[in-house]
VEXDREN-2710 file (C-alpha; in Angstrom, 1 decimal):
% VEXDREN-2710
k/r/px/py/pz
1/UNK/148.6/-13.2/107.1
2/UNK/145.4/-15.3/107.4
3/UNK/142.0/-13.5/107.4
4/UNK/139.2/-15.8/108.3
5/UNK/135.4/-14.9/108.5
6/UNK/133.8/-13.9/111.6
7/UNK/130.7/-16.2/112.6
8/UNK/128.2/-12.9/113.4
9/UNK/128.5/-11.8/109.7
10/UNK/128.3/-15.4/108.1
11/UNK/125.2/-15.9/110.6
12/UNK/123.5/-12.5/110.1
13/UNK/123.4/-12.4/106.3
14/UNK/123.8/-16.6/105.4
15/UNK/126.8/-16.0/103.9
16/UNK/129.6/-18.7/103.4
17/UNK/132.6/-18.9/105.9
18/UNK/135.6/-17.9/104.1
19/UNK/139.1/-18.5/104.5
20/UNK/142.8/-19.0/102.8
21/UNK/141.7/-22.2/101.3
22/UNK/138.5/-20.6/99.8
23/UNK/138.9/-20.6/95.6
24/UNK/138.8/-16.9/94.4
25/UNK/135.4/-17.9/92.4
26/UNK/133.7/-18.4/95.6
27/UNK/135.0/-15.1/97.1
28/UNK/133.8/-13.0/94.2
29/UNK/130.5/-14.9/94.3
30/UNK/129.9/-13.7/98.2
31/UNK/131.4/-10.2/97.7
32/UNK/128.7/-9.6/94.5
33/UNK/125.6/-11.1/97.4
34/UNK/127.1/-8.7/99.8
35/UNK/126.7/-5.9/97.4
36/UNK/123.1/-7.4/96.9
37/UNK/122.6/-7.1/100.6
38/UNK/123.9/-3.4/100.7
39/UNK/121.4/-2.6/98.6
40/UNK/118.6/-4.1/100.2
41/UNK/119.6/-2.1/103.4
42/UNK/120.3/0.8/101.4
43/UNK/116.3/0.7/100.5
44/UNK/115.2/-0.3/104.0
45/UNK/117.4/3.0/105.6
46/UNK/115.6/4.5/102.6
47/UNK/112.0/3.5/103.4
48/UNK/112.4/3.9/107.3
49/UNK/113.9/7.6/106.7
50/UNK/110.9/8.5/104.6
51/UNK/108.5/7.4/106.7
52/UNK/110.2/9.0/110.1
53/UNK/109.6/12.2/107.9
54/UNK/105.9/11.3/107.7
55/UNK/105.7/10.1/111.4
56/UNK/107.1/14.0/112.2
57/UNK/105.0/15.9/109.7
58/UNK/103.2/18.6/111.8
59/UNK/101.7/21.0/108.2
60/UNK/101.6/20.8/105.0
61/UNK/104.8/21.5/102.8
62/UNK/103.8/24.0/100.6
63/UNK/102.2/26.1/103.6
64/UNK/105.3/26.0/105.7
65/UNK/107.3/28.8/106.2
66/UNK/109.6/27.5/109.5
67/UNK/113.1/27.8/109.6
68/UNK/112.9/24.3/111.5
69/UNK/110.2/22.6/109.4
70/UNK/109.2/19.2/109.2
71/UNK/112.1/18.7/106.3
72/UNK/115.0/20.3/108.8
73/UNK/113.5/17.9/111.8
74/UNK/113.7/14.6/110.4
75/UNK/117.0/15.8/108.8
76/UNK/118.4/16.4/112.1
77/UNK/117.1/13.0/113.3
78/UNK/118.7/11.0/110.3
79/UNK/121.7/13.1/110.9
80/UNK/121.6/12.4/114.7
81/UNK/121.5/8.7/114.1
82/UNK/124.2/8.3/111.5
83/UNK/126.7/10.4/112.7
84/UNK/127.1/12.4/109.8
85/UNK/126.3/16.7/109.1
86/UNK/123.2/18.0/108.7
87/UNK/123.6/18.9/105.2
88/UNK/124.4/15.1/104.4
89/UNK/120.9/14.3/106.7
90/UNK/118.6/16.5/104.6
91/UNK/120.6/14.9/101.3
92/UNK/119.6/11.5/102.8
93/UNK/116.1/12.5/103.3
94/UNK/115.9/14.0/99.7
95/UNK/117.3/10.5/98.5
96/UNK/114.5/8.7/100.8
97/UNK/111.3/10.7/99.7
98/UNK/112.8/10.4/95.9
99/UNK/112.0/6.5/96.2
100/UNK/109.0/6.5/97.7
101/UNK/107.0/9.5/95.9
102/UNK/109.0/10.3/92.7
103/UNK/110.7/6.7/91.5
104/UNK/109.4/3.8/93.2
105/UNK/110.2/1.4/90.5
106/UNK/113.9/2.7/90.5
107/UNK/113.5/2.3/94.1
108/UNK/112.3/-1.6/93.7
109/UNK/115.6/-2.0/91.3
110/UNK/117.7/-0.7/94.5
111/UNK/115.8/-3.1/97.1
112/UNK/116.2/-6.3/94.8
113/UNK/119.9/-5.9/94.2
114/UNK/120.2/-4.6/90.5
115/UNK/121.5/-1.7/91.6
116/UNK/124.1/-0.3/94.0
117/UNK/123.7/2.8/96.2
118/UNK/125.7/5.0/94.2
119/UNK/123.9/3.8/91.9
120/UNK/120.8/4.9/92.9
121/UNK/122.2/8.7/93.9
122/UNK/123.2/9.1/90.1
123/UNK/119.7/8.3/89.2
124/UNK/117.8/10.4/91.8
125/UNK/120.1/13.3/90.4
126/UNK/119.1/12.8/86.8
127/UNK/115.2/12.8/87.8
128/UNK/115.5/16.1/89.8
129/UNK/113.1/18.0/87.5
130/UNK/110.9/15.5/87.1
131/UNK/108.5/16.5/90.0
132/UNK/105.3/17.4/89.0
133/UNK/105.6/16.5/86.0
134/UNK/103.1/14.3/84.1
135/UNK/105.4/11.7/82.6
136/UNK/107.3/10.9/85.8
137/UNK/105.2/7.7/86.7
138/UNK/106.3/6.6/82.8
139/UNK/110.1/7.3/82.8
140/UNK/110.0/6.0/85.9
141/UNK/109.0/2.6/84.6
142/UNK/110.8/3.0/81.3
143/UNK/114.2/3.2/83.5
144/UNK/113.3/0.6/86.2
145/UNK/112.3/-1.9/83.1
146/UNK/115.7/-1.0/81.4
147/UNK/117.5/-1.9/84.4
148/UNK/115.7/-5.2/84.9
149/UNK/116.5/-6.2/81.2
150/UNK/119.6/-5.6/80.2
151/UNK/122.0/-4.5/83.8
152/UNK/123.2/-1.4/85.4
153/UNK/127.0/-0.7/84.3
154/UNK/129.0/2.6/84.7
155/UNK/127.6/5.9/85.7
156/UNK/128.1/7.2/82.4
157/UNK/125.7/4.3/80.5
158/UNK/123.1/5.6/83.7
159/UNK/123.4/9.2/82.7
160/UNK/122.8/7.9/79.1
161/UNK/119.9/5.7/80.1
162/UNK/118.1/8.6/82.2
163/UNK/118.4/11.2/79.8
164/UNK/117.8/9.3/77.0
165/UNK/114.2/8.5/78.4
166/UNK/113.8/11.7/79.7
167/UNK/114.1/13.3/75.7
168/UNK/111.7/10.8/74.7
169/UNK/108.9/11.7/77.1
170/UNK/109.7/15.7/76.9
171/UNK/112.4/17.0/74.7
172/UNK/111.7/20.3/75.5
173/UNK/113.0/19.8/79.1
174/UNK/115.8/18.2/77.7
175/UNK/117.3/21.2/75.6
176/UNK/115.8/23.8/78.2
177/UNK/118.3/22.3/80.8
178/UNK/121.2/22.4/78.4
179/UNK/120.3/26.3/77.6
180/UNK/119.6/27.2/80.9
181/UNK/123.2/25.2/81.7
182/UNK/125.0/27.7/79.3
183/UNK/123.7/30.6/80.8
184/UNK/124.9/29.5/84.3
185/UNK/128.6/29.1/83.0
186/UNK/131.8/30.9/84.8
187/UNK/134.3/30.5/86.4
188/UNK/135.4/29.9/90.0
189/UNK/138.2/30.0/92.4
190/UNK/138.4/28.8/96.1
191/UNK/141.2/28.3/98.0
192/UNK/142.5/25.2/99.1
193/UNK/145.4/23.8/102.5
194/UNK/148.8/24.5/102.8
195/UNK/149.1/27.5/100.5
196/UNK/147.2/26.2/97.2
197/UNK/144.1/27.3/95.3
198/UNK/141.8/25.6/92.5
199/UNK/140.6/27.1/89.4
200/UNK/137.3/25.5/87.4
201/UNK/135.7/26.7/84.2
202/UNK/132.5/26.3/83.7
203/UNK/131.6/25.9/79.8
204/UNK/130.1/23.5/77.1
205/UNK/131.4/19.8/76.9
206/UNK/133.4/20.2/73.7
207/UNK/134.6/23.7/74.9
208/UNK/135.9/22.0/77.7
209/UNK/136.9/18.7/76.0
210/UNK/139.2/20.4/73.4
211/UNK/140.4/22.7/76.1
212/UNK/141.7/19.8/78.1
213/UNK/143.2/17.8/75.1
214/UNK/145.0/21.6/74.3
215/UNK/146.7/21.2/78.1
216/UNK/147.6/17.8/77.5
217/UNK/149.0/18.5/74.2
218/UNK/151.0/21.3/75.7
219/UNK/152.2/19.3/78.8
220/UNK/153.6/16.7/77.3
221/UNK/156.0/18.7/74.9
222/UNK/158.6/18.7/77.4
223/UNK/161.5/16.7/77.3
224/UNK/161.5/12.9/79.5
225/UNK/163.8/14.2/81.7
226/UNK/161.3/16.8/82.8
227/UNK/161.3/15.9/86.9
228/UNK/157.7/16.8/87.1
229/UNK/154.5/14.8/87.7
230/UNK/152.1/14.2/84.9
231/UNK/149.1/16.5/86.9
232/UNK/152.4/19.1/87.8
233/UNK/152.9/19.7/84.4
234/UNK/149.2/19.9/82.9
235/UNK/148.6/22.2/85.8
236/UNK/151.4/24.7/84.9
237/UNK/150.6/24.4/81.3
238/UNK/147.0/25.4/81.9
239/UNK/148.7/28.5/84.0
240/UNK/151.2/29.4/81.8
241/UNK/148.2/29.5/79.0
242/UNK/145.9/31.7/80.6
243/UNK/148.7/34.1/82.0
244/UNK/150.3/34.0/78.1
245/UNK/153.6/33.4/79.6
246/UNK/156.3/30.4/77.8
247/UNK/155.6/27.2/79.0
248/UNK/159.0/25.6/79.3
249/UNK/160.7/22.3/80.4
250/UNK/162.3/22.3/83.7
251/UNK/164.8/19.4/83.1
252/UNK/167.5/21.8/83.7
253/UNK/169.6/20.3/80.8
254/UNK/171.7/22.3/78.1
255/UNK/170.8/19.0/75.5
256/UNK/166.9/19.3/75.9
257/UNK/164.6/17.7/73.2
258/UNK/161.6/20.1/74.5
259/UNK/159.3/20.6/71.4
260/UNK/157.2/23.6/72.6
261/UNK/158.1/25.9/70.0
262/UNK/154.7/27.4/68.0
263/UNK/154.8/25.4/65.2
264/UNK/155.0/22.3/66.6
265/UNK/152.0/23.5/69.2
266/UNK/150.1/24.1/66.1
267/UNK/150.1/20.5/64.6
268/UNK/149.6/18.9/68.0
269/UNK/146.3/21.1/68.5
270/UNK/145.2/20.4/64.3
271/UNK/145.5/17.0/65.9
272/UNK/142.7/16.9/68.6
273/UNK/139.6/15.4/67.5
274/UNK/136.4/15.5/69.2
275/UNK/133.6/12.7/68.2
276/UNK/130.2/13.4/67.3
277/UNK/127.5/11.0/66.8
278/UNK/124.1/12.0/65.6
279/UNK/121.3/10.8/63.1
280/UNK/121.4/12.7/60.0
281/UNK/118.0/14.1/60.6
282/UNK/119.5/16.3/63.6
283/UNK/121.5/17.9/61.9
284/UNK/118.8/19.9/60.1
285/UNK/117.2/22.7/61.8
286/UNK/113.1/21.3/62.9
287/UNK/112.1/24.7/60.6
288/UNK/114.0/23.4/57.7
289/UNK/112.3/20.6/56.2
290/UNK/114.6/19.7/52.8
291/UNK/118.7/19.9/53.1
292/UNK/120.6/23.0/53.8
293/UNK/121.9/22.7/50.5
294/UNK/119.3/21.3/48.9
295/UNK/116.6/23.6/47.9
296/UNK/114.1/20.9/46.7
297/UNK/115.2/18.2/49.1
298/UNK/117.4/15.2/48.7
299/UNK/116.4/13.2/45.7
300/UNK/115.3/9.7/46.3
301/UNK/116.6/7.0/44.2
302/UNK/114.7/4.6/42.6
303/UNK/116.8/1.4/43.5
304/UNK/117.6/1.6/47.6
305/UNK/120.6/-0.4/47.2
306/UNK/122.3/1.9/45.4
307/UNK/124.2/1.8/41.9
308/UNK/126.3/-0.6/42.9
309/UNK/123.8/-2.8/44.9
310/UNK/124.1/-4.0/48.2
311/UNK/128.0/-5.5/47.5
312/UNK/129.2/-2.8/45.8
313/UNK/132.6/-1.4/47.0
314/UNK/132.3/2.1/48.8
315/UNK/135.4/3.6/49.9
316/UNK/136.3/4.2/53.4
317/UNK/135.9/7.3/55.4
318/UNK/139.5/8.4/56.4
319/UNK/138.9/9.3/60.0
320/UNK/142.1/11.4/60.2
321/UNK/141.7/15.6/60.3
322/UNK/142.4/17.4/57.2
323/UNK/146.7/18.5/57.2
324/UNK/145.1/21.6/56.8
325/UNK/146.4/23.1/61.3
326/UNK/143.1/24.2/62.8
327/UNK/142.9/24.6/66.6
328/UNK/140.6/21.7/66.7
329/UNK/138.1/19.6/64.9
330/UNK/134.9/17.9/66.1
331/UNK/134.1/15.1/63.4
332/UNK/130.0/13.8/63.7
333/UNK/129.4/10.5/61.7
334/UNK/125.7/10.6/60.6
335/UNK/124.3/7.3/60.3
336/UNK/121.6/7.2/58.0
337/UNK/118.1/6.8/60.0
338/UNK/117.3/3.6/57.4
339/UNK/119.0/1.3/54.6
340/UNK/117.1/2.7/52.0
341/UNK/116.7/6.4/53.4
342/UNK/117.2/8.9/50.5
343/UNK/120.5/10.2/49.3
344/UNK/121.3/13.8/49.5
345/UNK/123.0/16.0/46.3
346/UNK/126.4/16.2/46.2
347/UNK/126.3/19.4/48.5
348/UNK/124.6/18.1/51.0
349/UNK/126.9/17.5/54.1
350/UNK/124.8/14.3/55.2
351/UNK/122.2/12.1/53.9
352/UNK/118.6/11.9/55.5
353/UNK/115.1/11.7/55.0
354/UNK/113.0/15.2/55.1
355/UNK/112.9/15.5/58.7
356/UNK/109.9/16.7/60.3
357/UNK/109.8/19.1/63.6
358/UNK/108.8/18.3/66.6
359/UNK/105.7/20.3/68.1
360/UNK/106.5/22.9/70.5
361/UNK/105.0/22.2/74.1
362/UNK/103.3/25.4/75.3
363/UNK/103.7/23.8/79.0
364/UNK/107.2/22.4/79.1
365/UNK/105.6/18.8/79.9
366/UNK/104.7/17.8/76.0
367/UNK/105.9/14.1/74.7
368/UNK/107.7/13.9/71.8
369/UNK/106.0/13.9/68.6
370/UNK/105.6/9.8/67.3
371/UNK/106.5/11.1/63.4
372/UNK/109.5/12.9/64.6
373/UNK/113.0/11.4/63.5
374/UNK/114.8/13.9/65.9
375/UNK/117.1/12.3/68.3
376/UNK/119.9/13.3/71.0
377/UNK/123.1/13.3/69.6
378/UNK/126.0/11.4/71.8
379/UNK/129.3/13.1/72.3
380/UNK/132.3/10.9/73.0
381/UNK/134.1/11.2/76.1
382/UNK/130.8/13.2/77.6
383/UNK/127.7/11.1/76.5
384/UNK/123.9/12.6/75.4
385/UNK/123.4/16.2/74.4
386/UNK/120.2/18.0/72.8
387/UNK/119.9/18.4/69.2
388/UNK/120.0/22.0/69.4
389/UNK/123.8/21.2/71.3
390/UNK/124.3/19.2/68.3
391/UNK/123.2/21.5/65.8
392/UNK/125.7/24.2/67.3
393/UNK/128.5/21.8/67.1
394/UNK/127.9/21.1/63.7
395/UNK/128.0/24.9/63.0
396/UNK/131.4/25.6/64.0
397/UNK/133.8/26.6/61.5
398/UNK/136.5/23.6/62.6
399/UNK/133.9/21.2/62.1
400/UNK/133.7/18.5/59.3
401/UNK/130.8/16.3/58.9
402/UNK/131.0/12.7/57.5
403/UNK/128.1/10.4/57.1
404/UNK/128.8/6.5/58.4
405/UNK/127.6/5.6/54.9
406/UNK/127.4/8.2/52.3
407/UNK/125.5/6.1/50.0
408/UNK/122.4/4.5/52.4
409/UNK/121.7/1.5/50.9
410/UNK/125.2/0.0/50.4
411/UNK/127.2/-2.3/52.2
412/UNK/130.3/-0.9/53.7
413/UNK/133.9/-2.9/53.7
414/UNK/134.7/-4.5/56.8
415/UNK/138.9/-4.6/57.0
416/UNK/141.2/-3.1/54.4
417/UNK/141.9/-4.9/51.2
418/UNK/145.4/-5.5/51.8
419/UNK/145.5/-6.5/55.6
420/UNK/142.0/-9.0/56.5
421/UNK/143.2/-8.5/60.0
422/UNK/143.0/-4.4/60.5
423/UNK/139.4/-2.2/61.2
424/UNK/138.4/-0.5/58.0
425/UNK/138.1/3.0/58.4
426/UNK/133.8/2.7/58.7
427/UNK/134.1/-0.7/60.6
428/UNK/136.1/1.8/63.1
429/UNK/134.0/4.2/63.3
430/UNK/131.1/1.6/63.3
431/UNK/132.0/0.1/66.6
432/UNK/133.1/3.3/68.3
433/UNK/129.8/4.7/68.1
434/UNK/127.8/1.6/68.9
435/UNK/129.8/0.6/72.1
436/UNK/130.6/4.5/73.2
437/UNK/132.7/3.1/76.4
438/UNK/134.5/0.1/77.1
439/UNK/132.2/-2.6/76.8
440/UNK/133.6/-4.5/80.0
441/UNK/131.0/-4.0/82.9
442/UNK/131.5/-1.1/85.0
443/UNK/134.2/0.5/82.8
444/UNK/133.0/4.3/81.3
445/UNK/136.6/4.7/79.2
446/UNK/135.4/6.8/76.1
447/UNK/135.7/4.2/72.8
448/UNK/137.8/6.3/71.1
449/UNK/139.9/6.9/73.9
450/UNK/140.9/3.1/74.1
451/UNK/141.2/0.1/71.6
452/UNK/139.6/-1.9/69.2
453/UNK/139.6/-5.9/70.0
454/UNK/138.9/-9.1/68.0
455/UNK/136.8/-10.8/70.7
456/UNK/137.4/-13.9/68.6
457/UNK/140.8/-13.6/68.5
458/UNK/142.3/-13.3/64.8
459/UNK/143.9/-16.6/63.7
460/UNK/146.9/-15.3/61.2
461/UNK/147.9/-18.6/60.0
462/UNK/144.0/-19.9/59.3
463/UNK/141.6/-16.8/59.5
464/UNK/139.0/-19.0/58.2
465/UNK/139.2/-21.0/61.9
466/UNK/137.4/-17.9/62.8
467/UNK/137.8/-14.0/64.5
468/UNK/136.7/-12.9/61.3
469/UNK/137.1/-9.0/61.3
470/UNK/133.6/-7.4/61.2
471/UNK/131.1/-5.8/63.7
472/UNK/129.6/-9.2/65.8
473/UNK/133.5/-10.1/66.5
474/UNK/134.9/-6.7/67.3
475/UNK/134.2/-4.2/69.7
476/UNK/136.0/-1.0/72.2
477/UNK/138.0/-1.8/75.1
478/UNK/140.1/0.8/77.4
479/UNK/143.8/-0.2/76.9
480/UNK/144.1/-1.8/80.6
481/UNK/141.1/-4.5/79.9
482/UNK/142.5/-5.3/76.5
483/UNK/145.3/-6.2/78.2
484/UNK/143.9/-8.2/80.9
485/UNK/142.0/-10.0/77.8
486/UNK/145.2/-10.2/75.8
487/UNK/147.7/-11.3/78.6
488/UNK/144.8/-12.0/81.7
489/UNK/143.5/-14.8/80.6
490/UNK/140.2/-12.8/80.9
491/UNK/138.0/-14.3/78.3
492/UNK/134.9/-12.6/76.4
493/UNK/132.4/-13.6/74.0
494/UNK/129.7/-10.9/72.0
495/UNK/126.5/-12.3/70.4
496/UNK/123.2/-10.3/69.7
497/UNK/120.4/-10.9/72.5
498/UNK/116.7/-11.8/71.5
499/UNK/116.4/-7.3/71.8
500/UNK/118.6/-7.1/68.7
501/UNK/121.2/-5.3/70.8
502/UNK/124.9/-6.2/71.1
503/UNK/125.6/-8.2/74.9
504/UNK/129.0/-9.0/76.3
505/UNK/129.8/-11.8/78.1
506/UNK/132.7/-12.0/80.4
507/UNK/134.9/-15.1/81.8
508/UNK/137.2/-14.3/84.7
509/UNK/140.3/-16.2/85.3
510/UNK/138.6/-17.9/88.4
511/UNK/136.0/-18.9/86.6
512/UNK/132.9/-16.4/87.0
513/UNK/130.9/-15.1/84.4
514/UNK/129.9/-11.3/83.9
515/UNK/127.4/-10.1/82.1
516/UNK/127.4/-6.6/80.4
517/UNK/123.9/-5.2/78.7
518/UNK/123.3/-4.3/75.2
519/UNK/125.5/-1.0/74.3
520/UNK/123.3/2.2/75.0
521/UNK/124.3/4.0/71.9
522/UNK/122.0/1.0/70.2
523/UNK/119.2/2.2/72.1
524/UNK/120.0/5.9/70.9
525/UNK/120.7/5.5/67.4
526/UNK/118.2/2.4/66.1
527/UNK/119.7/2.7/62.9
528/UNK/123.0/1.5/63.8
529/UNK/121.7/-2.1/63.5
530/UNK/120.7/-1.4/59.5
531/UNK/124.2/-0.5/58.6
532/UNK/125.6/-3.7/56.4
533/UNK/129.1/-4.8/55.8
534/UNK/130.9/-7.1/53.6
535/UNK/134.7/-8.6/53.0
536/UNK/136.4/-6.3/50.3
537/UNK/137.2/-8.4/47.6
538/UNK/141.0/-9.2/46.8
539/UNK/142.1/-10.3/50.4
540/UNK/145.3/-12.1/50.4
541/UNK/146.3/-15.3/51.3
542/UNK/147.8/-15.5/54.8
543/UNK/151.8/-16.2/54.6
544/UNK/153.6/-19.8/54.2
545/UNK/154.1/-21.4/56.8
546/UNK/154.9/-25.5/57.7
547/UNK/157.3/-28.0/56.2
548/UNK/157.8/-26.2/53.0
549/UNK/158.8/-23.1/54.2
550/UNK/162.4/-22.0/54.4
551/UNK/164.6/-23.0/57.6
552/UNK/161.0/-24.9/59.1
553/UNK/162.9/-27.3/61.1
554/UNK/160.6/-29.7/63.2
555/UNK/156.9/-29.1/63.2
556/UNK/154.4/-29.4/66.2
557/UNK/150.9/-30.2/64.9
558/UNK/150.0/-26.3/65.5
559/UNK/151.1/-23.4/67.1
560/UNK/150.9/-22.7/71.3
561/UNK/149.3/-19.6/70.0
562/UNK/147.0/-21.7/67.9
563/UNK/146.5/-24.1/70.8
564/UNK/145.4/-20.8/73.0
565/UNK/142.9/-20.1/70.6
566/UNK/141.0/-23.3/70.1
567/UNK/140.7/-23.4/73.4
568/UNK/139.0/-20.3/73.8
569/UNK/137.0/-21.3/70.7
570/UNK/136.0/-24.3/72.5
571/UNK/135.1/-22.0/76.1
572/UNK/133.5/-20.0/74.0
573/UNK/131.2/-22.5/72.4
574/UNK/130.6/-24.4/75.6
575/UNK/129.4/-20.7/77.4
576/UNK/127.3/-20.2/74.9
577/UNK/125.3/-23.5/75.3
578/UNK/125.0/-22.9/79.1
579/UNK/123.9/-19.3/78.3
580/UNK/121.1/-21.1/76.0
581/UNK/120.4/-24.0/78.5
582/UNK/119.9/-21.3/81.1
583/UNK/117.6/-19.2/79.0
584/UNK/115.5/-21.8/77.9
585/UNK/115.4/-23.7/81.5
586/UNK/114.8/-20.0/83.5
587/UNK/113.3/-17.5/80.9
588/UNK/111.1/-15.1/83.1
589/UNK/114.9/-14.8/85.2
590/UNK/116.2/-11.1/84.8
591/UNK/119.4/-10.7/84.0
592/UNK/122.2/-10.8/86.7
593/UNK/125.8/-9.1/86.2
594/UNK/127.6/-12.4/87.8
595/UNK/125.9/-15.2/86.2
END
């Protein structure tokens, strides 16, 4: 089957004529300016909506008191003209008088292609309460200049973006929406076709998090044979839970391998980890000013490299639970707010500086406090929550806090001693927190959900050729883009920008280049980019390998997989001197997701 293009289209928007001949590069390059073109008419149905609703405007808003006000008109109109419900009408209109009046600049990042209409919807969403509000005009800039330096990815990373503004402008808001979001929890049922029903709950993130990982654990106790779908199963184990009834494995053999006795339950659910990141400073109560623990405060040493100085070896955090079964743990790695930020006694849970509370706003519109170390906290798999939702996570019995570095001031190891090639357990951890997703644009897979990838790829037989194992050369990817890097021929390169943040750049088999922004989670937590690593010492030689090795045989120069990876190495190197080229020839040029 041939598809060609269709001269109105190509006419209407300049676009190039394709057809079965055209290279895939070209295609990808039209269908990214026809997203570009959506968006500009997504701003223009914006702008001409909003001002229909002015052009109707018969009183003033806060005075009208019609059933069929000037808000229900133009909704009908919009609806009227689009061919859509009346309900979807008035959430058009919302949409339109939300650029024009409430984010303008967001608006302007919509109308200049950086940002698609769904986009946009997420955005408008996570500004709702900002009406009236002093600050809007600021975070309204804050986010539109975010999105013009360093480009829109997934919804979660927009979330992150909004909210993260948001607390810096007026944390009060921030944890009044998550308390006034726990009072609102329940539960609901509605029926659905053909004889079926759904069932939500309604509940904190982790709450809900664990839960889930609880149902999964449980649904995939049954035996391979089990003739039910993946969702089938997870949906009666859920029932069978809440009813208290055995949840068993319908394979229908007498030879089942089910494992869904109680015991067995039990070690699956001491299993389930939930990941919290947070500065150490959040963990303490704004009231408290020294260490739980600590009635005098933490001591401050007087060397800030530590005993050991800046190489000195420092174990690794196991990131395993404890084989102690507990229905679930929540671990929350603590980066210390700076290098040389004070160490806390032996009791302490994590080390931080004497924190200092931030000052109440009698009016719900205060900024933050500018000597205030209190930041959000980010919750893997979910993204930003208030410190106070941070704080109550930390107080839960199942719980265990480790600090990132538990001596500030040290250098942490970057593989383990005996394998140069494998994540040390604080490397890990490292690059899971910084990245929070999948780092390839668009993709909001939680990082510990996924994989860890040398974006250099490891050279076995000659490490020192390069993909070194440390935190410029490694970060998260989901499982199915580390396989389209690994067997794709997708190709990606990480370097720090001129922001100090971490940017990915991606290569596609056809030959076009995306761009991903610096990881939000280096926005959240600054001190992420102080935390120092080094090569433990006693690394091993990589294994023999040539003529003198047993049962050689003929010898090629180097490997196929060694001839794979120099040429990458050499892609690599030649993207980055275009990348440089480009910045130095075009430097006031935002940045673009295709380059």
């Amino acid at each position: 089957m041939i598809i060609e293009s269709d001269d109105v289209t190509t006419a209407a928007f300049r676009l190039p004529p394709f057809g079965s001949r055209t290279p895939a590069a070209e295609l990808v390059d039209s269908l990214h300016a026809n997203q570009t073109w959506k968006s500009l008419l997504s701003w223009d149905s914006y702008a001409r909506a909003a001002q229909l609703h002015l052009t109707l405007a018969t009183s003033t808003p806060e005075l009208d008191l019609r059933v069929l006000d000037d808000d229900a008109t133009t909704a009908a109109h919009l609806a009227a003209a689009s061919h859509i419900r009346h309900a979807a009408g008035a959430t058009m209109l919302r949409e339109a008088l939300a650029m024009v009046f409430r984010i303008p600049e967001i608006g302007k990042c919509l109308r200049d292609g950086l940002i698609t209409e769904a986009q946009y919807k997420v955005l408008v969403t996570d500004t709702d309460l900002l009406d009236g509000k002093s600050y809007c005009p600021d975070v309204d800039a804050a986010i539109a200049r975010a999105l013009r330096t360093a480009c829109a990815t997934g919804e979660r990373d927009l979330h992150n973006l909004a909210n993260r503004l948001i607390f810096e402008h007026d944390p009060d808001a921030f944890r009044d929406r998550h308390q006034r979001a726990k009072r609102q929890r329940g539960t609901r049922a509605r029926p659905l076709r053909d004889g079926m029903a759904q069932f939500s709950i309604t509940a904190s993130a982790e709450d809900i998090a664990l839960a889930m990982a609880a149902v999964h654990a449980l649904a995939d106790s049954v035996c391979p044979r089990d003739t039910r779908t993946v969702g089938a199963r997870r949906s009666d184990a859920a029932i069978c839970t809440l009813l208290g009834v055995p949840f068993l494995c319908q394979c229908g053999r007498d030879d089942c391998e089910a494992t869904t006795d109680e015991q067995d339950l039990s070690g699956r659910h001491a299993q389930i980890v939930l990941h919290v990141i947070c500065d150490a400073d959040t963990l303490h109560t704004p009231d408290t000013p020294d260490g739980p623990d600590s009635p005098e405060g933490p001591d401050t040493p007087d060397d800030p490299d530590g005993p050991d100085g800046p190489g000195g070896p420092v174990p690794p955090q196991d990131p395993r639970p404890p084989t102690t079964p507990a229905p679930a743990e929540a671990t929350a790695p603590a980066p210390a707010e700076t290098p040389d930020a004070s160490e806390s006694n032996a009791s302490s849970p994590a080390s931080s500086e004497t924190p200092e509370a931030c000052a109440p706003g009698t009016s719900g519109e205060s900024e933050k406090s500018a000597e205030s170390d209190e930041r959000p906290g980010f919750l893997d798999g979910y993204g930003l929550i208030s410190p106070d939702h941070v704080r109550e996570i930390a107080a839960r019995p199942d719980t265990i806090i480790r600090p990132l570095n538990p001596n500030p001031g040290q250098t942490l190891p970057t593989h383990l001693p005996s394998d140069p090639y494998r994540f040390s357990a604080a490397l890990d951890t490292f690059i899971r927190a910084r990245d929070g997703y999948c780092v390839i644009p668009g993709c909001d897979k939680p990082a510990w959900s996924g994989d860890l990838d040398h974006v250099t790829e490891y050279d076995h037989a000659c490490p020192e050729q390069g993909g070194k194992t440390n935190k410029v050369n490694g970060n998260a990817k989901c499982r199915l883009h580390h396989l389209f890097k690994t067997f794709g021929n997708w190709l990606d390169d990480q370097y720090i920008g001129e922001d100090g943040h971490t940017h990915v750049e991606i290569v596609t088999p056809s030959g076009n280049h995306l761009h991903s922004h610096g990881h939000t989670n280096e926005a959240l937590f600054p001190a992420l980019q102080k935390i120092r690593f080094h090569d433990p010492p006693g690394t091993p030689d990589p294994p023999p390998t040539g003529e003198g090795h047993p049962r050689a045989g003929p010898q090629r120069r180097r490997t196929r997989h060694a001839d794979k990876l120099a040429r990458r190495r050499r892609e690599r190197e030649h993207n980055r001197l275009r990348r440089e080229h480009r910045a130095a020839q075009h430097p006031d040029d935002p940045p673009s997701p295709l380059l």
